[in-house]
C-alpha positions as CSV (number, residue, x, y, z in Angstrom):
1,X,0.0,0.0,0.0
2,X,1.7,3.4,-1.1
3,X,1.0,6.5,0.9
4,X,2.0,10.2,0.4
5,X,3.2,10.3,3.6
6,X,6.8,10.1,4.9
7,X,7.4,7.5,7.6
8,X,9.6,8.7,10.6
9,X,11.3,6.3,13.1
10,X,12.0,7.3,16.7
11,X,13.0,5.5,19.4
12,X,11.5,6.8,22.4
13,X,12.4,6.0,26.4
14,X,9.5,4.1,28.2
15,X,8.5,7.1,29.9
16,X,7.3,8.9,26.7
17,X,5.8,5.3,25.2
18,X,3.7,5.1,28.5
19,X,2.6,8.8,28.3
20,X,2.0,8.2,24.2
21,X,-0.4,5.1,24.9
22,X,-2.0,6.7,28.0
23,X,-2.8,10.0,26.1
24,X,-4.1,7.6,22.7
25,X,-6.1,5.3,24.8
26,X,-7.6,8.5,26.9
27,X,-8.6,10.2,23.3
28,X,-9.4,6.8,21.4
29,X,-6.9,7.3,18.9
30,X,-4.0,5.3,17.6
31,X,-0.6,6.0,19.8
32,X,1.0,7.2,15.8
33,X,-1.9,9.7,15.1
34,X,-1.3,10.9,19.0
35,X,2.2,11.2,18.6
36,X,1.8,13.3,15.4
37,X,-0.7,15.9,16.4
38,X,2.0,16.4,19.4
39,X,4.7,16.5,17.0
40,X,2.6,19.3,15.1
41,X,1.9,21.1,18.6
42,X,5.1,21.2,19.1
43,X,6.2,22.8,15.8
44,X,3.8,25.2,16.4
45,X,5.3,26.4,19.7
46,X,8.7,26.5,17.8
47,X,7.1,28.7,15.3
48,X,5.6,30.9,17.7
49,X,8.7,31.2,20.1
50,X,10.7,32.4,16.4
51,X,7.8,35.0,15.7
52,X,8.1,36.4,19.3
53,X,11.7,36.8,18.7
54,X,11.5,38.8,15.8
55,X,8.9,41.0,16.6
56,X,10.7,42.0,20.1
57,X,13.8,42.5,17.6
58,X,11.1,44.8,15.8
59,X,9.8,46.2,19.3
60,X,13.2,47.4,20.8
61,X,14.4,48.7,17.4
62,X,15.0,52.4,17.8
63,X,14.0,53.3,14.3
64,X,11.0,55.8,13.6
65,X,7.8,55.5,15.1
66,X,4.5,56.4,13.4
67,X,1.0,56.0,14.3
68,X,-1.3,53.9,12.7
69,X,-3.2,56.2,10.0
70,X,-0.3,58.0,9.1
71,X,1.4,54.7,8.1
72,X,-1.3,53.9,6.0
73,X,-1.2,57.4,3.8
């Protein structure tokens, strides 16, 4: 059976494969499809912590200020 999907392997200590089935079993959901949607939870955070970065780059920049309808004449 082909799939579009790339397979990942990871081996994972027995704490995280006892959390992983515990957090699958509590949501009726397969341990992969659990692991995944935390995998994408945490790439969002990533994401997040890289915006935050950039826009307190942006915030503590000493370049001119304007307010907001003069920046949109």
């Amino acid at each position: 059976m082909t799939t579009t999907k790339q397979r990942i392997n990871i081996t994972a200590d027995s704490y995280v494969q006892k959390s992983l089935k515990f957090l699958a079993k509590r949501d009726k959901m397969p341990v992969s499809a659990k692991a995944l949607g935390l995998l994408r939870l945490a790439l969002e955070l990533e994401e997040d912590m890289i915006w935050a970065k950039i826009a307190d780059e942006r915030v503590s920049d000493k370049g001119p200020v304007f307010d907001h309808e003069s920046a949109w004449k």
